[in-house]
C-alpha positions in Angstrom: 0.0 0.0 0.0 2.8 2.4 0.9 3.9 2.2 -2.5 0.4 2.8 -4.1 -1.1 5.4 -2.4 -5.2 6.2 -3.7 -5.7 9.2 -5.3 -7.5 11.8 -2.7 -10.2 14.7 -3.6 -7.4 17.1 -4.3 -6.2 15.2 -6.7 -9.2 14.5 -8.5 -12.2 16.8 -7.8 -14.6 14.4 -9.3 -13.5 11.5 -6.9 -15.5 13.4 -4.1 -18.8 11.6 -6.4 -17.7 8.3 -6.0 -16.8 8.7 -2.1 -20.3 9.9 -1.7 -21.5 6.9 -3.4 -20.0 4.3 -1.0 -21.9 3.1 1.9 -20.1 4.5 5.3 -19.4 0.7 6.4 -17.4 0.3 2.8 -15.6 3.7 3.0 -14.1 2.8 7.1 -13.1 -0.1 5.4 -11.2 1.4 2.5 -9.6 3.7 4.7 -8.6 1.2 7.3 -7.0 -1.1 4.7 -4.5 1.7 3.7 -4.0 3.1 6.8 -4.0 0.6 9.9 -3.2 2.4 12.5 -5.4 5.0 14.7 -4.3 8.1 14.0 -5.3 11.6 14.5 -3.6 14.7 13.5 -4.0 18.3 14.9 -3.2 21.4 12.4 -3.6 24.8 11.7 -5.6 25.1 8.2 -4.5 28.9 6.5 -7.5 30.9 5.6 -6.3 33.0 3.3 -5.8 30.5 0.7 -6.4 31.9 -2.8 -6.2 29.6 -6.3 -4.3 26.5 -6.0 -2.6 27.1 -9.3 -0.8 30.3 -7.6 0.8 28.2 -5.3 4.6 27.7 -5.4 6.3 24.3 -7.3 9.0 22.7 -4.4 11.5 24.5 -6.8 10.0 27.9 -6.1 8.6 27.6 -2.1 11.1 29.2 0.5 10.1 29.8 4.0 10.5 33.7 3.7 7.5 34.0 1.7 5.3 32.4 4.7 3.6 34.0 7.4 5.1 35.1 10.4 4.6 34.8 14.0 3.4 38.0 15.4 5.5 39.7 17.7 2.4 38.6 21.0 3.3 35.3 20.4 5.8 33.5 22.3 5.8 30.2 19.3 3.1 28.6 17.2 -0.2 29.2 17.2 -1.4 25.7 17.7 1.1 24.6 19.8 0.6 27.6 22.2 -3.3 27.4 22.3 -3.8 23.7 22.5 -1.7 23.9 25.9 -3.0 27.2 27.0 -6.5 25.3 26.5 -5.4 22.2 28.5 -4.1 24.0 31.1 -7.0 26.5 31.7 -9.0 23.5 31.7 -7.1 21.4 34.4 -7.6 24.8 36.7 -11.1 25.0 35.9 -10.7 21.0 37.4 -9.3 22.0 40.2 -11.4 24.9 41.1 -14.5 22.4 40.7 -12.7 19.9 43.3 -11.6 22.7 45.5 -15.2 24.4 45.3 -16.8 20.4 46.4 -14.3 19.9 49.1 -15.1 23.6 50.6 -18.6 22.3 50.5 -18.1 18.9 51.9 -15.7 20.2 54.9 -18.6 22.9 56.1 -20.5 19.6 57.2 -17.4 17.6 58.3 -17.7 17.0 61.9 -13.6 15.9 62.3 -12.1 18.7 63.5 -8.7 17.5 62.3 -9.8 17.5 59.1 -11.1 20.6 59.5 -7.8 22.0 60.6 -5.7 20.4 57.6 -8.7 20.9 55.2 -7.3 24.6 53.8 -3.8 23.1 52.8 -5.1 20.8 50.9 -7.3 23.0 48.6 -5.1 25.5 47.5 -5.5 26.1 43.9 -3.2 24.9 41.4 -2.7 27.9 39.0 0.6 26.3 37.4 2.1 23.6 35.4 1.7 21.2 38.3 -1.9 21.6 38.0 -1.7 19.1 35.5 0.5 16.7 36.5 -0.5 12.9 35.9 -3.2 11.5 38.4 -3.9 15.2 40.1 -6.4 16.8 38.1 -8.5 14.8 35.6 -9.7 17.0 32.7 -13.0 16.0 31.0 -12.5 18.9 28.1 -13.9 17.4 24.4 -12.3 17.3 21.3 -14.7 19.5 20.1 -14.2 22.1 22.6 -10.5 22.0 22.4 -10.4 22.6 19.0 -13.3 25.5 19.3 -11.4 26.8 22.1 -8.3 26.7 20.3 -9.7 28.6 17.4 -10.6 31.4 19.6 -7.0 31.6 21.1 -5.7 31.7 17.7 -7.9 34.9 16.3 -6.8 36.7 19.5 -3.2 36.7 18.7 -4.4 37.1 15.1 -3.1 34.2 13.0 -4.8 33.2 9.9 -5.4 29.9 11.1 -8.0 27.8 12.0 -7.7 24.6 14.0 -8.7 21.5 12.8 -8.5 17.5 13.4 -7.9 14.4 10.7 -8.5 11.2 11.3 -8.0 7.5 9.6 -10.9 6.7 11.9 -14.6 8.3 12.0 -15.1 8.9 16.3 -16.9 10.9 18.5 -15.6 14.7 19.2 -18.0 15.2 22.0 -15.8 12.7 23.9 -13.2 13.6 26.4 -9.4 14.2 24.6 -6.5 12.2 25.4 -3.4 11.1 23.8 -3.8 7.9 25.1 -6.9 5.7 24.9 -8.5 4.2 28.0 -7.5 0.7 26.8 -3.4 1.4 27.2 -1.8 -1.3 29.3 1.6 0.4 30.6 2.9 -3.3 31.6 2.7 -4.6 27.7 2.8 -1.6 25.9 5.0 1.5 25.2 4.5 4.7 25.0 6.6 6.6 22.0 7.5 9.9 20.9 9.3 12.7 18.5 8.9 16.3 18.8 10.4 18.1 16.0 11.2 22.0 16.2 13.0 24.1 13.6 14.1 27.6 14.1 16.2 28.1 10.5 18.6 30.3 12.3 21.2 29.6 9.6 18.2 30.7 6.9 18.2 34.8 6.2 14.2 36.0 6.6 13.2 32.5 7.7 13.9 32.8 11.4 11.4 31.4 14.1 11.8 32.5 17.7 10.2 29.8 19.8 9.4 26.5 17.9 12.3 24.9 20.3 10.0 26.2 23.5 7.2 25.0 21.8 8.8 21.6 21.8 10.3 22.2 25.6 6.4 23.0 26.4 4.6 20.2 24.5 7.6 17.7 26.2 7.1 18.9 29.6 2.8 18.0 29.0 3.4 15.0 27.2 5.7 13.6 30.4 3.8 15.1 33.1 0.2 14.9 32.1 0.0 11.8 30.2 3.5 9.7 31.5 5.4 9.7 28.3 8.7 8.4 28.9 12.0 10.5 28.6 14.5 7.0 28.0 16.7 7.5 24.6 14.7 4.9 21.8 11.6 6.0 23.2 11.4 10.1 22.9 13.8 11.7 19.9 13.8 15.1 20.4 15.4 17.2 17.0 16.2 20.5 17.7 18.7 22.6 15.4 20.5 24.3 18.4 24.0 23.1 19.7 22.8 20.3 22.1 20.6 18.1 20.0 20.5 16.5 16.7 19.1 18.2 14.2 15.6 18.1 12.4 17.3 17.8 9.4 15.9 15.9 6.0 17.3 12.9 7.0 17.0 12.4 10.3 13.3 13.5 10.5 13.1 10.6 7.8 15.0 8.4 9.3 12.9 9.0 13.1 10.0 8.9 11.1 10.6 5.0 9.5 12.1 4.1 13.3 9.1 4.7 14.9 6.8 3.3 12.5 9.0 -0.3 12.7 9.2 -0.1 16.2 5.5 0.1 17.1 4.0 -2.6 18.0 -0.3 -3.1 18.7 -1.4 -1.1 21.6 1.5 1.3 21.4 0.7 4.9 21.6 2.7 7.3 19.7 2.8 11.3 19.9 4.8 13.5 17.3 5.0 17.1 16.7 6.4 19.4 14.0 6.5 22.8 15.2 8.4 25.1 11.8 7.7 26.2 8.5 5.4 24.9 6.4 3.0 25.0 3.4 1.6 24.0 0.2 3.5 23.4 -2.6 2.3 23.0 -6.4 2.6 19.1 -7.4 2.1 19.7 -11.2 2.6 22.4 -13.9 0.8 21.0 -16.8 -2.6 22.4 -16.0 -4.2 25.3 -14.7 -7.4 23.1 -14.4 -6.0 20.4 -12.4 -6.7 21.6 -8.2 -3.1 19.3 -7.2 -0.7 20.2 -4.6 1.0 18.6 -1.7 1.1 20.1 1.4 4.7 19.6 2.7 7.1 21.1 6.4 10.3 22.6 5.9 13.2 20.6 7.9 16.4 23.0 9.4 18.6 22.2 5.8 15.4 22.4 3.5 17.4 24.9 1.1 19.5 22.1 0.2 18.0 18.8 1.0 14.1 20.1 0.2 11.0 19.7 1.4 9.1 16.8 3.5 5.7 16.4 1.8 2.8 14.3 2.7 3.0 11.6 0.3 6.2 10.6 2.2 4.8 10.8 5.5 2.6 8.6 4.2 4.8 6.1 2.6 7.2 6.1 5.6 4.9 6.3 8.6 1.2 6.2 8.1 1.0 3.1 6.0 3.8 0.7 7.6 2.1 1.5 11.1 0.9 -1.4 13.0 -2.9 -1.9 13.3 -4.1 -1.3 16.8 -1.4 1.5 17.6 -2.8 5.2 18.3 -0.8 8.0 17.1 -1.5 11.8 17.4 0.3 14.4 15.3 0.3 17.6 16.0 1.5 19.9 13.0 2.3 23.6 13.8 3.3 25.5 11.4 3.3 29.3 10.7 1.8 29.4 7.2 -0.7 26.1 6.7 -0.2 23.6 8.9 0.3 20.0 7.4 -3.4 18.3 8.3 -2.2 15.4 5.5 -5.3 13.9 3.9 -6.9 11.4 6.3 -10.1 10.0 5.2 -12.4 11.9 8.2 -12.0 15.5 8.7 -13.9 18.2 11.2 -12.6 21.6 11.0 -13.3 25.1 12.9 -13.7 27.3 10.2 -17.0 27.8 9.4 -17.9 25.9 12.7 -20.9 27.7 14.5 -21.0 27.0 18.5 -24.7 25.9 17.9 -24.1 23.2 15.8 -23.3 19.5 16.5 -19.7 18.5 15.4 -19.1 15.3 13.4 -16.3 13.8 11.5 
């Protein structure tokens, strides 16, 4: 399959007919046949999109032409609200628990519990809100990526959130990188957090995409118990004490932790850089075809990483029955791939019901 991917809408406009044709049981099953695994990616979709035939070839894209963070920002847009989201929501948490305990202890008869009752309701207004096992967030998927979408407009990106998925699932239930059925004692946890700052690359500079990664690695360990042991979280940052997100080795991390991953696994990456779409063919205005692709630290000499590789390399050798995530946060598009179920926050109205 990795070798002969299907053509997707944006390839062929008039496939869209023959997807609405199949029965929804027949379509899952397509999907799931080319892509095994679980897996759900989080991006920034650009709004400002005009005709695809305007885009840049691979020849033509550099990163200086992409949008860039505003100077309120301290890193990526999705990055940066996802987390503020989560974290606002663990507080919320605790405030609820704190509020219940208040309201329990007024009929408490033990004075000794009385007494040690106010330490142990202070509020937790800091990262170690959210440490593992302290304070159980309920937020949806929906209202994580609505939430998002409203942190994003108030620092004024031209983004808006979304979620792809290889599987069709419910958005009204609780997020999580790691589903309830995750056995710690036979399966592993994996992860690779990618974060590019083009230093070296005159107009292309980034100033946070290595705290974004510092950020998302201290939630990803804390909140959910990824591991820190070398074979089990790469970290690729182009700075002088890590290995760098070049071409190659974002390849190379990509293929490892697609072979190592066994059933049950749970697997979390992040690209946090430039990124964007890039025209796949020059023979016809008429044809809407494009790739959406992320610059790695040496893409002026080694090139872009599109889709269709991510694809080849990690999507479609994945083991059925592992979960990943992705989350893709980039300042000009954000790479959403093309997974066969989609809910995005663009035209989204609060009143309506979300599906896939």
């Amino acid at each position: 399959n990795s070798q002969n991917l299907p053509t997707t809408r944006r390839d062929n406009p008039e496939l869209r007919k023959s997807e609405d044709s199949l029965p929804a049981d027949e379509y899952a099953r397509k999907s799931a046949a080319f892509i095994p695994a679980d897996v759900r990616v989080i991006a920034g979709s650009f709004t400002k999109y005009g005709r695809v035939w305007d885009l840049p070839t691979i020849e033509e894209y550099t990163a200086c032409d992409g949008a860039q963070e505003p100077g309120r920002s301290y890193g990526g847009a999705c990055c940066n609200a996802m987390l503020k989201v989560l974290y606002d929501a663990a507080n919320e948490a605790a405030d609820a628990a704190n509020e219940a305990a208040a309201t329990d202890a007024i009929f408490d008869d033990d004075d000794e519990s009385l007494a040690t009752n106010p330490m142990d309701m202070n509020r937790a207004r800091t990262f170690e809100s959210l440490v593992l096992g302290v304070v159980p967030t309920t937020i949806t998927w929906a209202t994580l990526l609505r939430k998002m979408k409203a942190e994003i407009q108030e620092i004024e990106y031209a983004q808006a959130p979304l979620v792809t998925s290889t599987r069709k699932f419910d958005l009204n239930k609780p997020f999580s990188l790691v589903p309830e059925g995750f056995d710690p004692e036979k399966n592993t946890m994996r992860s690779l957090l990618i974060g590019c700052n083009y230093n070296h690359v005159a107009g292309a500079e980034l100033k946070a995409s290595h705290d974004d990664v510092r950020s998302m690695k201290d939630y990803i360990v804390n909140v959910h118990g990824f591991p820190e042991t070398k074979g089990l979280m790469t970290v690729l940052l182009d700075d002088d004490k890590h290995k760098h997100p070049t071409h190659m080795n974002i390849v190379e991390s990509l293929k490892s932790i697609a072979e190592q991953s066994q059933p049950g696994d749970v697997v979390f990456i992040q690209f946090s850089g430039h990124g964007g779409r890039v025209l796949d063919s020059v023979e016809t205005t008429e044809a809407e075809t494009y790739d959406e692709a992320f610059a790695p630290s040496d893409y002026t000499t080694s090139g872009l990483i599109r889709d269709t590789l991510v694809y080849k390399i990690l999507l479609a050798p994945m083991r059925y029955g592992v979960t990943v995530t992705m989350l893709i946060d980039t300042c000009d598009t954000g790479m959403v791939l093309d997974l066969p179920y989609e809910w995005a926050t663009k035209t989204d109205r609060r009143d309506s019901q979300p599906r896939m």
